[in-house]
C-alpha positions in Angstrom: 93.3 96.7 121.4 90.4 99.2 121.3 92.0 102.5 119.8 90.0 105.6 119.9 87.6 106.0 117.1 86.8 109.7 115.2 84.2 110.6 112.7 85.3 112.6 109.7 82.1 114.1 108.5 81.8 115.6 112.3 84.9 117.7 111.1 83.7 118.5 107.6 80.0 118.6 109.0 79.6 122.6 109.5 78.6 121.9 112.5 81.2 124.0 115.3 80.3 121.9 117.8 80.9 118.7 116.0 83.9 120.1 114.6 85.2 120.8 118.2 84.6 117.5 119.9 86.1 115.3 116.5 89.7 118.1 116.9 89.5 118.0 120.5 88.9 114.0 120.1 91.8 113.9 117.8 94.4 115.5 120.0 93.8 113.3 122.8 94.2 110.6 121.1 97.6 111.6 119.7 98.9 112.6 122.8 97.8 109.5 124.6 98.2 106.5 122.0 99.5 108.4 118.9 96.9 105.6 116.5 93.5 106.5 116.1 90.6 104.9 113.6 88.7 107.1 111.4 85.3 106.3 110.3 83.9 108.0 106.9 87.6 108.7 105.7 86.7 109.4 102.1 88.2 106.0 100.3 84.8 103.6 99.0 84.7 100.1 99.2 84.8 99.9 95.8 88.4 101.7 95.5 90.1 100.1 98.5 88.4 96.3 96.8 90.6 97.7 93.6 94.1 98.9 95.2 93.8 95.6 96.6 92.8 93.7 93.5 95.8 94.7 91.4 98.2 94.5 94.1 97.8 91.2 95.0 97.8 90.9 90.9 100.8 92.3 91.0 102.8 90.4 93.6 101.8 87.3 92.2 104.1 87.9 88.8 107.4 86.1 88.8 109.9 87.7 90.9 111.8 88.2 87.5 109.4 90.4 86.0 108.9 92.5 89.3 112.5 92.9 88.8 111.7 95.0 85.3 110.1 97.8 88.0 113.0 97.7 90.6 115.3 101.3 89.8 118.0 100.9 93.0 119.2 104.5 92.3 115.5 105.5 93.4 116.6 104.2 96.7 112.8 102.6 96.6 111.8 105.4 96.4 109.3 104.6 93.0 108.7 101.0 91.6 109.3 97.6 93.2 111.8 97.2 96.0 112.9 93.5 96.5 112.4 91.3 99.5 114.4 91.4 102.2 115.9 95.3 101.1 114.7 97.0 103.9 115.2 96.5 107.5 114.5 99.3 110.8 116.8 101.8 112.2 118.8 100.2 115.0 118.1 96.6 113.1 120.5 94.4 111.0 117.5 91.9 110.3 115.8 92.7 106.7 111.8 92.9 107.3 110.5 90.0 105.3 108.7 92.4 102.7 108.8 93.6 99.5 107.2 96.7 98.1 106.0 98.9 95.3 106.1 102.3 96.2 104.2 105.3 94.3 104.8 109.4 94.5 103.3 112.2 93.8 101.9 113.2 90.7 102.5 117.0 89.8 99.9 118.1 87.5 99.8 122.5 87.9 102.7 123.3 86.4 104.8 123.8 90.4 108.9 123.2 89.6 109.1 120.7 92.4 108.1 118.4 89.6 111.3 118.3 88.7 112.5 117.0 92.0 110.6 114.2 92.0 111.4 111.1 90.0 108.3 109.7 87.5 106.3 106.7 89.0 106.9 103.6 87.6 104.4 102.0 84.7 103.8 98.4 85.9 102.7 97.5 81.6 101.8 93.6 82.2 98.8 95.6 84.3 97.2 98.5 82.5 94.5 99.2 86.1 97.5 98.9 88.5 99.0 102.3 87.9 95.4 104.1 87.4 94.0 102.3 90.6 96.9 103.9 92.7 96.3 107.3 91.2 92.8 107.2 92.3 94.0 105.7 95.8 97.0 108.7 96.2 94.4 111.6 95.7 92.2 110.5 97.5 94.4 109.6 100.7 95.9 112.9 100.0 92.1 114.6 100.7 92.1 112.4 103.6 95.2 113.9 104.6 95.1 117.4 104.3 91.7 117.4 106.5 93.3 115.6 109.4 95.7 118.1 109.2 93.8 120.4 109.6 92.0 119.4 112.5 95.7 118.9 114.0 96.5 122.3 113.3 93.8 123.7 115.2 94.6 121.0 118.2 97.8 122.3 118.5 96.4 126.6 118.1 97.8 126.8 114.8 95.7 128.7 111.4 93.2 125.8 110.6 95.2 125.5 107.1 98.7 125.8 108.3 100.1 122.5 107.0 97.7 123.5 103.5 101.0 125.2 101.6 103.8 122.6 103.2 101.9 119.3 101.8 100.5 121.1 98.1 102.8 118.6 96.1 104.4 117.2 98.9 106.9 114.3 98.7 104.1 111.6 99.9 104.2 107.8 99.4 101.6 105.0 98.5 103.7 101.6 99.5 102.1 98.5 98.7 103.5 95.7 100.8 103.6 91.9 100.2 104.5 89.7 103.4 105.1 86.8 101.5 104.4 82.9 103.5 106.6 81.8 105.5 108.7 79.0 104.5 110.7 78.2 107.0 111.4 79.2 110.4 112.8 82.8 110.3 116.2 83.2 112.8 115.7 87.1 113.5 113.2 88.9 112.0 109.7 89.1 111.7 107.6 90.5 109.0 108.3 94.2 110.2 110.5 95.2 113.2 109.8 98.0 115.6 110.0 101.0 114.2 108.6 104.7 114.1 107.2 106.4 111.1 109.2 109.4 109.2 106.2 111.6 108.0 103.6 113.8 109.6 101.1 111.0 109.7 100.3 107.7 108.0 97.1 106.7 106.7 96.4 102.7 106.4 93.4 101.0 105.4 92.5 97.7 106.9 95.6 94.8 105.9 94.5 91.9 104.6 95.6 89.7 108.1 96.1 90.7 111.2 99.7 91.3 112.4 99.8 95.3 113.6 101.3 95.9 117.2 101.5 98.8 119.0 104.1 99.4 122.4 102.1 101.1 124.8 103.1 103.9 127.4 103.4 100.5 129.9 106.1 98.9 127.3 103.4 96.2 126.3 102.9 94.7 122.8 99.1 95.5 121.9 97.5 93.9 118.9 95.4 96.4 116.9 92.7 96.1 114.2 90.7 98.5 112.4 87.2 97.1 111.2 86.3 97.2 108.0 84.6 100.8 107.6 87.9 102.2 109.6 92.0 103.0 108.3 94.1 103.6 111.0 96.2 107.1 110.4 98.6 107.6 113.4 101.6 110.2 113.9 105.1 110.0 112.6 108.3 111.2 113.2 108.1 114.4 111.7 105.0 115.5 113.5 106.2 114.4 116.6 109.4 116.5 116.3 107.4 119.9 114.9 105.4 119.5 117.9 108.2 119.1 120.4 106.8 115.5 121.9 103.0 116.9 122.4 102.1 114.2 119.5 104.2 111.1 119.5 104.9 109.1 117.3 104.1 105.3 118.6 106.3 102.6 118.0 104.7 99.9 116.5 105.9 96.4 114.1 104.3 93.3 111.9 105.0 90.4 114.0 105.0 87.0 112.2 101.7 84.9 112.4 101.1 81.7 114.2 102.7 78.8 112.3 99.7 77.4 111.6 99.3 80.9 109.2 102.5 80.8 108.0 101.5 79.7 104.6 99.3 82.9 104.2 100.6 86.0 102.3 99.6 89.6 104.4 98.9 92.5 102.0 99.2 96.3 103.4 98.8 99.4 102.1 100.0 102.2 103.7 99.9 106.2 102.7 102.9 108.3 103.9 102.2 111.5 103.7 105.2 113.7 103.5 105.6 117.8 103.7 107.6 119.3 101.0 111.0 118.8 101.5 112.0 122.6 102.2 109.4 122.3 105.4 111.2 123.5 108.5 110.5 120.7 111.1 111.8 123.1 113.2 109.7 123.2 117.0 106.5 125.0 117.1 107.1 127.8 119.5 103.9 126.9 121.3 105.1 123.4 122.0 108.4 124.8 124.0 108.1 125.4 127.8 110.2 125.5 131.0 108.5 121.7 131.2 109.1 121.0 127.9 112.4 122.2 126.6 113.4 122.3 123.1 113.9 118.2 122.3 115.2 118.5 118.8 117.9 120.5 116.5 116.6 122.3 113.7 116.2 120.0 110.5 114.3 120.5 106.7 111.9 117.8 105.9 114.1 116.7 102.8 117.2 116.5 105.4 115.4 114.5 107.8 114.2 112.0 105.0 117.3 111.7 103.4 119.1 110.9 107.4 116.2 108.3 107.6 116.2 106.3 104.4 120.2 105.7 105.3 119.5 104.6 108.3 117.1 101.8 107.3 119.2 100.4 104.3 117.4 102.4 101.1 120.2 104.8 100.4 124.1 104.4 100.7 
């Protein structure tokens, strides 16, 4: 499938009229298909050949030494979360994943710091920790400029969503799809599901897999080409804005069988408010044809209500 593509340097160009058309070009796209690929997104070659360097690295140790990084009363929330821990809300079947998932860092002194539990030091791998720092900051950048345009796509002060993600409770989650050995009975590498944060930010996986549900209920393949990520809407944006940005369903479907004996690597970026955020509906997103669709709900609330409902917390 052909998702709409946007150019970040027409937002950050000075250029008004670039700026316009790339917000304008954004919008649509979140209203219409809720994925869109970004061109000059800020993360080199070089990086991205890194994250993905040291990750594979990483997945390749025994399973008992990725053990040494698992924490299970971070509800996988930092460090290495087994295979088969997670499945979808709704689902019984485990996704057939593991991850390693890394927060934010909190370096000016703000007393949210001491909400947030340290990342975990993966020591066999003295780049692996470093290389995600440099990846986190700069899907962070990434981030806060796509938000911006969204702000002003939706009449909001171009920096509205500035404050609420300053130290916000984002995630870098490296996933491993291991090969499949034999013929799963349910599930498939990542069930249907919606995203909890504002948006996600995803550079290309290493094999194809992606699927989005279209507005016609249809399964569409999607790739981004090399020079793209894909960043599309979660659940959290979708409820500030009352429906006007949805949040697309989308899942990793297993490959052919002839592929089965090929790993799939993904990197995904969650980026996450603060969790005292009101996700409460924008005013300007209420009308007499669209009536307030959600209760009233804290970003931290809503996470916590999430991460029970797909297996990570009791």
């Amino acid at each position: 499938m052909s998702i709409p593509v946007v150019d970040l340097a027409d937002f950050l160009s000075g250029d008004s009229a670039k700026k316009d058309a790339f917000v304008q070009s954004l919008g649509a796209a979140y209203e219409q298909v809720g994925f869109v690929a970004v061109k000059n997104h800020g993360l080199s070659d070089e990086l991205i050949a890194k994250l993905y360097k040291y990750v594979e690295t990483f997945f390749s140790l025994p399973t008992e030494e990725k053990k040494r990084y698992e924490i299970p009363e971070l509800a996988g929330q930092r460090g290495f979360t087994s295979f088969g821990r997670e499945h979808a809300k709704g689902s019984d079947a485990p996704d057939l994943k593991e991850f390693f998932q890394f927060g934010q860092m909190v370096e000016d002194g703000d007393s949210v710091k001491e909400v947030y539990p340290d990342n975990v030091q993966v020591t066999q791998l003295p780049e692996f920790n470093p290389t995600l720092e440099n990846a986190y900051k700069m899907y962070e950048k990434t981030g806060a400029a796509l938000l911006q345009a969204i702000a002003l796509y939706l009449n909001l002060e171009e920096h509205y969503f500035d404050e609420h993600i300053h130290n916000g409770n984002s995630i870098l989650r490296c996933i491993h799809y291991p090969p499949i050995t034999v013929a799963p009975k349910n599930a498939i590498r990542a069930e249907q599901h919606e995203d909890i944060n504002l948006i996600t930010l995803l550079v290309g996986a290493s094999a194809d897999g992606l699927e989005i549900l279209n507005k016609q209920g249809e399964w569409i393949g999607v790739t981004a080409l090399p020079e793209q990520i894909v960043v599309n809407v979660g659940d959290m944006l979708q409820r500030l804005t009352n429906n006007k940005l949805r949040s697309s369903t989308h899942r990793v479907v297993n490959p052919p069988k002839e592929k089965w004996h090929t790993p799939r690597f993904s990197m995904p970026f969650f980026l996450h408010p603060r969790s005292e955020m009101s996700l409460t509906c924008l005013e300007n997103c209420i009308d007499e044809s669209h009536p307030k669709a959600f209760e009233d709900i804290t970003a931290g609330e809503y996470l916590d209500e999430r991460l029970r409902e797909i297996g990570l917390k009791k």
